[in-house]
N, C-alpha and C positions, 0 to 999 in steps of 0.2 A: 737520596735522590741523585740521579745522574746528570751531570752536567751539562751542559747544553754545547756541541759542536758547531761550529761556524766553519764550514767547507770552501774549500777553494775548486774548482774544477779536475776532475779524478780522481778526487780525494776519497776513500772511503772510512767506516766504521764499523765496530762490531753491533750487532742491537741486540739488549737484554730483553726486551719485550715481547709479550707474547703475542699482541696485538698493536698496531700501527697505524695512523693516520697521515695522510702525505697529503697534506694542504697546500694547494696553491694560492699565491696572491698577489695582488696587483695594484694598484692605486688608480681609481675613479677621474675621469677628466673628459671635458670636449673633445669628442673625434676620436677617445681612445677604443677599441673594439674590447669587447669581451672574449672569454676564453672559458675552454670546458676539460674541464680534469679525467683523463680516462686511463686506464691497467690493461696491459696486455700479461697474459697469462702465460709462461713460456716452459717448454721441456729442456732436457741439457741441451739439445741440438740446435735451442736459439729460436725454436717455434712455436708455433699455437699448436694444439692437435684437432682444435676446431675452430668457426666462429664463435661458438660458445665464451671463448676462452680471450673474449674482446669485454670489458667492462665502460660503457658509457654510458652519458645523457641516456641513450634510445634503448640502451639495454644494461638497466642500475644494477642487477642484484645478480653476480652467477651462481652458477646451478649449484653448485656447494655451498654456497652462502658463506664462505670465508671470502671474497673482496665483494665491496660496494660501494657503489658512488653516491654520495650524500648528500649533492646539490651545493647549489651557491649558498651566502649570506655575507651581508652590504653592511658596514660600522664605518663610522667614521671617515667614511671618504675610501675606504678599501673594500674591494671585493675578495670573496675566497672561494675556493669549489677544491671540495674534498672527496679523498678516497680515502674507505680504510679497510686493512690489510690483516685477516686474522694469520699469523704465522704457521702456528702452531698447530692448527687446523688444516694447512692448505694439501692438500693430496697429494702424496707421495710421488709422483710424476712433474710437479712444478715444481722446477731450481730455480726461478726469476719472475720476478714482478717489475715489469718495465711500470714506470709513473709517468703521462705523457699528458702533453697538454695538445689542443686545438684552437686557432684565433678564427674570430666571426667577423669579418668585414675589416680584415685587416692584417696587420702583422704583425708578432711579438715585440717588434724594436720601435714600435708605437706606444709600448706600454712601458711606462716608469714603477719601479718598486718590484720586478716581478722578481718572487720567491719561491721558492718551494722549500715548507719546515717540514719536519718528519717529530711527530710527535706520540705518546705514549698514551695509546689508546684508551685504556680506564684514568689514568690522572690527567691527562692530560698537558704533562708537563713536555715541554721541550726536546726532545732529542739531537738532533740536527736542523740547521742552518746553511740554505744555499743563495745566494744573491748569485743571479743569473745576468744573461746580458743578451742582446739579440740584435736581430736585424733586417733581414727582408724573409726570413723564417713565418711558415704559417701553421707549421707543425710544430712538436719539440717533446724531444726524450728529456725532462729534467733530472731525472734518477733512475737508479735500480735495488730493487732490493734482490740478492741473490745468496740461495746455499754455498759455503763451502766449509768441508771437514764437517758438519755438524752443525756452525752455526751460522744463522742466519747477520747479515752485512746490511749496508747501505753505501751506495757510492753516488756522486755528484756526477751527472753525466754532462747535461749542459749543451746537446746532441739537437742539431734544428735541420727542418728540414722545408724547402724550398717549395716540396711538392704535394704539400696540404698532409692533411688526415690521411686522405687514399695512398698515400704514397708511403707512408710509414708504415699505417697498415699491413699492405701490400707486403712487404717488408721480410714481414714476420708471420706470413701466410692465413692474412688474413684476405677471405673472399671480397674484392670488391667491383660492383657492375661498374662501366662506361657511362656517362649519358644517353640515356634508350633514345631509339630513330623511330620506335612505333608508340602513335600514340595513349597503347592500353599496356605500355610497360612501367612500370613502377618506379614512380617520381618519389623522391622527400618533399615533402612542406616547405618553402621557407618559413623559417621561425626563427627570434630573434638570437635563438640556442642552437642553433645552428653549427656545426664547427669548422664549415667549410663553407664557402659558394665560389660554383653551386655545389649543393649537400650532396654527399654521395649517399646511396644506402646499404647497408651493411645485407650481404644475403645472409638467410638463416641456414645453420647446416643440415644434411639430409639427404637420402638419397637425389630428392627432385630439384636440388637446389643448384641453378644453373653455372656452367662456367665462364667466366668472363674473359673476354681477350685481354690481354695485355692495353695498358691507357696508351702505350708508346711501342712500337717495335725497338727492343734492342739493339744496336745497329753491331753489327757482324767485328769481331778483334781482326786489329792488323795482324796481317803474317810479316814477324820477324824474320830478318836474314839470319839464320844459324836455328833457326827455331827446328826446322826439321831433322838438324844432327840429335835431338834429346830424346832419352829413351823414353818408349812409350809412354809409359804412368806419365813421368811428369812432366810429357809434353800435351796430354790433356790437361794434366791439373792447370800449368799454364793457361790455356785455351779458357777453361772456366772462369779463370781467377781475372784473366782481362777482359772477359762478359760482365765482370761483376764491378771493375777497378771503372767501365763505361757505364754501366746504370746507377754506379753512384756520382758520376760527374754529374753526367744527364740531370739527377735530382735534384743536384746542388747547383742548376743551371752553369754549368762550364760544359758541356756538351761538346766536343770537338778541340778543344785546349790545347797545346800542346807545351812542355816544359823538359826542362832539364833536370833529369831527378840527381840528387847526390845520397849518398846513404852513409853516416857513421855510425859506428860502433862501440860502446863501449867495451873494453877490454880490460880493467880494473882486477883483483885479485877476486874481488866479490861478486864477480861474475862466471866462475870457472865454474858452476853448477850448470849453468844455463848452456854453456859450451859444449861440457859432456855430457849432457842428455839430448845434444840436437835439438834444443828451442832456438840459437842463435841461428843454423843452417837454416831452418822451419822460418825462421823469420827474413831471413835475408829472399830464400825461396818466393816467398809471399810477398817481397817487393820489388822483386825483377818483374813482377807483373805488374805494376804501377809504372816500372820505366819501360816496358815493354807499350804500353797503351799510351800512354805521355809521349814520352822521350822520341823525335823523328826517327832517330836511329836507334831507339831500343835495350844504348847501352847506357850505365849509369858508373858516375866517378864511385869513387867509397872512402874512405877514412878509416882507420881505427885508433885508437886513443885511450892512454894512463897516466900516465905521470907526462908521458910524451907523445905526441900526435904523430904519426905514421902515414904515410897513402898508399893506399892499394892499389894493384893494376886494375885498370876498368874492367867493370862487369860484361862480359857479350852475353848475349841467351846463347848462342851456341855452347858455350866454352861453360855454362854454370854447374853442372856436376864437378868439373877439375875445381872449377872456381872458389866452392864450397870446401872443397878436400884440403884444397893447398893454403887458404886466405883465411878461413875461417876459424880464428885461434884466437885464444886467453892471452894473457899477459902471462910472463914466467919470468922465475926468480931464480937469480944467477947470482949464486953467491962470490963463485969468483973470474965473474965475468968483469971483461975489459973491454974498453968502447973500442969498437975496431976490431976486433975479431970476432968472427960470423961464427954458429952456431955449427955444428958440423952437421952433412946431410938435406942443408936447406939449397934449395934451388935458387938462382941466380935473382929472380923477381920473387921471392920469397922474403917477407920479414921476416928478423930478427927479433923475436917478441922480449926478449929481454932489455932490450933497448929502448922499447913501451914504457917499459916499467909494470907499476901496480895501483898506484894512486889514482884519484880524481884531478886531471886538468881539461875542465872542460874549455876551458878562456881560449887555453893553446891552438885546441883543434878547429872552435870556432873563429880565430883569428886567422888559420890557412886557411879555410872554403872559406872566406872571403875575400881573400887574396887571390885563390885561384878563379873566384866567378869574377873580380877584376882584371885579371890577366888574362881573360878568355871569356869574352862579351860575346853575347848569344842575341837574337832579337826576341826570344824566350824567355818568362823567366825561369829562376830557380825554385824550385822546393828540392829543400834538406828533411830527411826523414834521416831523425837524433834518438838512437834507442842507448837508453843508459836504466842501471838499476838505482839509480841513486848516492847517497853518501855524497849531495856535492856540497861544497865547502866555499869556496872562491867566488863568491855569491857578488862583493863589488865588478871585481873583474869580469866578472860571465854579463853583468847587467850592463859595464859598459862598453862591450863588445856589440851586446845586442841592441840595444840606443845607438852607439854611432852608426850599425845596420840598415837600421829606417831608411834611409836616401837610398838603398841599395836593393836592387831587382830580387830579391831574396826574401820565401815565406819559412822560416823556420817549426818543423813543426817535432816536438818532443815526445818522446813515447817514453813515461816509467814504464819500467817489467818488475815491479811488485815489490821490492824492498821498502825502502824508508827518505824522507828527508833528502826531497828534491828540490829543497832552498826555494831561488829567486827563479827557476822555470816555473814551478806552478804558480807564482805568485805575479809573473811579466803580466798577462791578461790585463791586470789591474792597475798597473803602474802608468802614474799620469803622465805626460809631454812629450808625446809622440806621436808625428802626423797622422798614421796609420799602426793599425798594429799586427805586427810582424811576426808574432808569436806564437803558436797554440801548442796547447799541452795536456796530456791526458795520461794517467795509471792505467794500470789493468795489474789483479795479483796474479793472474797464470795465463798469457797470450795465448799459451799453446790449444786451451779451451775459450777463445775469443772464434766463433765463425768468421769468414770470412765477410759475409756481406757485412756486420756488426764492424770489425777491424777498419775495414774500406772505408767506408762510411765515415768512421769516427778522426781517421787519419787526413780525410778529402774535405771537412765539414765547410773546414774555414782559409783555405786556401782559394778557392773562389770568390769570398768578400772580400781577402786583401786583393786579389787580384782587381777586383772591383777599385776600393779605395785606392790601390797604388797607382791605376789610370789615371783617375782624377787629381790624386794630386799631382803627378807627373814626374813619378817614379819607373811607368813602364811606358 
């Protein structure tokens, strides 16, 4: 029998099973709203290929009959409402079964105990373990189960969302109507099972099956100064990526925000895969469009970081093809390098990546960007977008670096890329005595197959509730 995992957020697993059950649950109380267990069916590209490919309440059993939702049932003061997951059966076109939940009359952070286990569909024994946590969330991605190499995973996702069922949905292309203006257009029921109010309703697919506007008009990306020196391509990929960096604000109510993005890097020796295959550029690319849509000015500070924390010249959008060329480096190993004497061939604003090092000090580089968002007070705050692969070690220091951060205008939020043994990042979430929490942190095993709406999404979730909580308590 296989052991039972208890997940911390981004966490994933391998699953031997051929069959799965993804049980939510929640604990029974005055006032607390109910909730309803649904599966979105997804291709590599992060989509549905139809509504079909939507499993809920209002439509239990897809057309393959490998997922269904199984209804609630009430013990002991807990409720639960299950989905379960035939693997081995799912149609060669599905790489992802998102597990998602909806609140009826209310909002996940009303509900105490909520879980989602992943369990082994014929014994029923235990798989995984997720203690979840929420907040003014009325949707919520709790997991995913996804292909890779051959075998199927589960990962802790933890993903909520401000803008109900429809907004999730939507999401991931699924069809969903407006509240109709005539009175012979087709209303939901209220029912107590409900997942939303008011209930949206799911169109069926089909040729006559109508198309819905938009619930919100996308509001149009700023144009950057230097944005129109980038060559073509990737001066649309931009264009897109800050239509998508503003629809996930919008959902996550931060709608119009503005912030100071900073961006580090890890540089460590166990990262020099990711450097020359171009995921590190791909990633940095993909977050000039977060400062680009945030940031007043569009430009973002950066870091890079090994043994020894470094700064980089700021980001412009004009300037980010050089910017990638010249900045965008590993750590290296200089056997008989001497402090003080530069690398030959490097440019004047160029680091010296030997000087990095190769290690993990993540303490170091988070103790400069906090130094520099002190010595350079914005009426904005910060978000740090921290991509490291892991191996971190220095777990007291990094925790209390990030504690004494609390009082400071700063949402740190952490991106593993897919190694191992991300210590006391994944685990800040949890940790008691702190006014607000400053933290968020999420895996992914290969970014470079993460879509963008997905990425955005997952990086903006919770930078909006601290924004929230750091008002109140009168941090910002």
């Amino acid at each position: 029998m296989t052991a039972s995992s208890s997940l911390s957020k981004g966490a994933n697993l391998p699953v031997g099973s051929s069959a799965v059950r993804a049980e939510l649950a929640w604990s029974e109380g005055p006032g607390v709203p109910a909730a309803d267990a649904s599966a979105l069916l997804l291709t590599a590209a992060g989509r549905v290929r139809d509504d079909g490919d939507f499993v809920f309440y209002n439509q239990p059993r897809h057309a393959s009959d490998t997922v269904r939702h199984l209804g609630k049932q009430s013990a002991a003061g807990v409720t639960t409402d299950t989905v379960e997951v035939d693997l081995h059966a799912l149609e060669p076109a599905v790489e992802r079964v998102l597990l998602c939940a909806s609140a009826d009359g209310g909002t996940f952070g009303q509900m105490s105990g909520l879980t989602l286990r992943l369990l082994d569909a014929g014994t029923q024994a235990e798989l995984a373990r997720f203690d979840m946590t929420a907040s003014t969330e009325t949707a919520f991605i709790g997991g995913e189960l996804y292909l890779r190499g051959g075998q199927w995973k589960f990962r802790a996702v933890g993903q909520g969302y401000a803008s109900g069922l429809a907004g999730l949905a939507t999401d991931f292309g699924i069809t969903v109507d407006d509240a109709p203006s005539a009175p012979t257009a087709p209303v939901a029921p209220a029912a107590p099972a409900a997942p939303v109010a008011p209930a949206v309703p799911v169109v069926p697919a089909g040729p006559a099956a109508p198309v819905a506007p938009a619930a919100t008009p996308t509001p149009a990306p700023r144009l950057i100064k230097g944005e129109e020196q980038l060559p073509v391509d990737m001066r649309k990929r931009l264009s897109l990526r800050k239509e998508q960096v503003a629809v996930s604000l919008r959902k996550h109510g931060a709608e119009g925000v503005t912030a100071r993005v900073i961006l580090v890097l890890d540089a460590s020796g166990s990262m020099s895969f990711l450097y020359s295959k171009g995921i590190v550029a791909d990633v940095v690319e993909r977050m000039a469009a977060v400062a680009a849509q945030l940031d007043d000015d569009g430009e973002m500070q950066a870091w890079t970081f090994a043994s020894h924390p470094a700064r980089l010249p700021d980001l412009t959008i004009g300037e980010l093809p050089d910017w990638l060329r010249l900045h965008v480096r590993v750590g290296e190993v200089g056997v008989f390098y001497r402090p003080g004497k530069r690398k030959k061939g490097l440019r004047d604003e160029q680091i010296d990546m030997r000087s990095v090092g190769i290690q993990n000090e993540e303490q170091k580089v988070i103790g400069q960007v906090r130094a520099y968002v002190r010595e350079n007070p914005t009426a904005a705050p910060t978000l740090v977008l921290f991509f490291s692969d892991g191996g971190v070690y220095r777990n007291d220091e990094i925790e209390r670096e990030l504690r004494d951060a609390v009082e400071e205008p700063i949402f740190w939020q952490f991106v593993g890329l897919g190694k191992s043994n991300y210590g006391v990042l994944e685990r800040f979430d949890t940790l008691p005595g702190r006014r607000v929490d400053n933290v968020g942190f999420f895996a992914v095993d290969d970014i470079s197959t993460v879509p963008d709406p997905e990425l955005y999404d997952r990086l903006l979730s919770e930078f909006p509730d601290w924004m929230a909580a750091a008002r109140q308590a009168g941090i910002l």
